[in-house]
C-alpha positions, 0 to 999 in steps of 0.5 A: 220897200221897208226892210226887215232890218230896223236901221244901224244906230248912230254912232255912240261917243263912247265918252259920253256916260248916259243915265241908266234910267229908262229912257232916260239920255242925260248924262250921268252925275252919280253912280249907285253901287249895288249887290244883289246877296242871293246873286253876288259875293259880298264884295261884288258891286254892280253899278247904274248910273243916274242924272240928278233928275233920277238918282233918288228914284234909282237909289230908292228901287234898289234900296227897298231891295236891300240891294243899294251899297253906296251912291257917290259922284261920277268923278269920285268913282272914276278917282277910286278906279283910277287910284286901283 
């Protein structure tokens, strides 16, 4: 009998930082900081994450928006957040 209930996840390592691409599961190398200006303050940044397969297609989705403020390396970010 199938339940109606789809089954529980694997447990995720909370560690692992995964691209925001759909479906995409590579590990992520890049942050792109983004505002949206109808939504958000100005100094309000939102965040994708991207594997270096997706960080061009990502950054141009938000750039023909006008919503892409930056794009810097996982490990610079995390320095920036950490020197906060």
């Amino acid at each position: 009998m199938n339940s109606p209930h789809p089954p529980h996840p694997a447990p995720r390592d909370d560690s692992a930082v995964i691209c925001s691409a759909k479906g995409c599961r590579a590990a992520a190398v890049w942050v792109l900081a983004w505002n949206n200006p109808k939504l958000h303050t100005p100094d309000r940044r939102k965040t994708w994450l991207a594997c270096e397969e997706h960080r061009e297609h990502l950054s141009q989705f938000l750039g023909v928006r006008g919503f892409l403020k930056d794009v810097v390396t996982l490990a610079e970010w995390e320095a920036a957040a950490a020197g906060r």
